[in-house]
N, C-alpha and C positions, 0 to 999 in steps of 0.2 A: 659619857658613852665610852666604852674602852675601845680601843684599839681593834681588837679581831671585829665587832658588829660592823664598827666604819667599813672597814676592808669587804666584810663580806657584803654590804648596801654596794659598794661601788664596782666591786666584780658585779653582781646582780644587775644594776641598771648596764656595765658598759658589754655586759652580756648579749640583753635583750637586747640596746642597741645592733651592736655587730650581727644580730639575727635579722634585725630590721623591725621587729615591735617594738613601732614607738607608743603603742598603751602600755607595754606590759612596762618599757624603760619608765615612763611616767609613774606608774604603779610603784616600780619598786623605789623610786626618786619619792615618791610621797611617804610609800615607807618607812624609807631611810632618813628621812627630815631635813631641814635646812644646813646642819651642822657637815653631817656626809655631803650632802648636795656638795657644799662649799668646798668641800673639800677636794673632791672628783673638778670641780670648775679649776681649782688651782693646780692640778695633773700637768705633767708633762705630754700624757700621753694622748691625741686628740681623740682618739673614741671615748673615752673615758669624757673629756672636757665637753662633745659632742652629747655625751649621754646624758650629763649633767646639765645643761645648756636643756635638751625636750625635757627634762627632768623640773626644770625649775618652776614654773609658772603652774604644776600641778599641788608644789611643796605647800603645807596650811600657813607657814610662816614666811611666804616667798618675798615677803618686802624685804627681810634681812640677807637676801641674796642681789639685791641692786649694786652694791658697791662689789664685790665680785664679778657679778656680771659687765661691771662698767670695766674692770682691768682687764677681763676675755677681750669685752670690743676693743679696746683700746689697743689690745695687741696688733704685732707683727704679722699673725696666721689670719687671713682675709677669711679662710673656710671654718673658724671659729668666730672670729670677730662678728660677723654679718651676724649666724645666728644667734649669740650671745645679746648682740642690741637690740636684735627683732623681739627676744628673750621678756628683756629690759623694756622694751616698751607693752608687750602683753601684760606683765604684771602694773605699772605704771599707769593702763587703762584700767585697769581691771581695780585700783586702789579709789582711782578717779570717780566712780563710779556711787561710789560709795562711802559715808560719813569716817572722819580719820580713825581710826581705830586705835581705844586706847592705851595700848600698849604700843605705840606710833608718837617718837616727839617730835614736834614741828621740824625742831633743828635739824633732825635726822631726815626727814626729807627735803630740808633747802639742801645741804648738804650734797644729798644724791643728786637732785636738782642741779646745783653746781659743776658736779660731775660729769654729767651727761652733756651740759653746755661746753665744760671743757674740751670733751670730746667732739662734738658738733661742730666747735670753731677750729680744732687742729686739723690744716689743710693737709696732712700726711694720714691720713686714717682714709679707706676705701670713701668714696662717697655714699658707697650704702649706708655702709655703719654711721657716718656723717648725717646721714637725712632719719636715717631712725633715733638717734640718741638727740638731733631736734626737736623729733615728735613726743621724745619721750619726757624731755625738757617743758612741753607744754603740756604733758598728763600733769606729770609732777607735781603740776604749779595747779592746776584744776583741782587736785588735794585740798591743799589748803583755800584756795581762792578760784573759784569757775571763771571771774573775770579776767584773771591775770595769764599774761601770755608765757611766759615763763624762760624767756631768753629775752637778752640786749639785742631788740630788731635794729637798731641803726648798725650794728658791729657784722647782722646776718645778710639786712641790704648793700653793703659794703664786700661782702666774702665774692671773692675772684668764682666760684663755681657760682654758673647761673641755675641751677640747682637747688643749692642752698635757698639762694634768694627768693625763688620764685615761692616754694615751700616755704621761707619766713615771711613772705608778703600773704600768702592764704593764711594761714597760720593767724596771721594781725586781723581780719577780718571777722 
């Protein structure tokens, strides 16, 4: 993809954004594909990261936007973060749901998997983004295995936010 179509996918979604249509943001985010998406998520500029973020879960390849979306959460900006994990957990449901797909390698979803646990157990990260990149930690893992919970429950009954915990204890059931 050259240079000017990227640019003009992500004026277009952080457009519609800043209008407030988030179909049309969605629309031109599916347009645009994963590769733009990704790219608009790595902005400096939060409408833009904002647009890419409703952008993503509409994308046809939105799984290669998980490790992305895990750096947004993970960030410093709480009014990115939040939505970026909510993000990360619609697609993550939405994979769950549905036999792996083959273009999908395992490794690559322990991987994100991983990810998202990392994020879950760092007590410096909003508690929002903390209880969704939990949940998202148990999609992940319902990919490959419906049985498997997908985070270390002794490390989540042990986390100082009784939050965490209560959510890893429903979670374990």
């Amino acid at each position: 993809m050259n240079l000017l179509a990227a640019a003009a996918g992500i004026v277009s979604m952080t457009t519609a954004y800043q209008r407030g249509d988030l179909d049309e943001t969605a629309r031109q985010g599916a347009l645009a594909g994963p590769v733009v998406v990704e790219k608009a998520l790595a902005s400096t500029i939060r409408a833009t990261q904002l647009a890419a973020i409703v952008a993503a879960p509409a994308v046809e390849d939105r799984a290669e936007l998980l490790p992305a979306l895990a750096r947004v959460a993970a960030g410093p900006d709480r009014r990115v973060a939040i939505p970026a994990a909510r993000a990360a957990l619609i697609i993550a449901t939405d994979l769950a749901k549905h036999e792996l797909a083959d273009d999908l390698a395992p490794d690559d979803l322990q991987t994100w998997r991983t990810t998202f646990e990392d994020v879950a157990r760092s007590t410096t990260h909003p508690i929002e983004v903390r209880l969704l990149a939990l949940d998202t930690c148990h999609a992940l893992a319902h990919v490959l295995d419906p049985a498997a919970l997908g985070f270390d429950l002794d490390a989540a009954l042990k986390d100082p936010d009784p939050a965490i915990r209560a959510v890893a204890q429903a979670l374990s059931r």
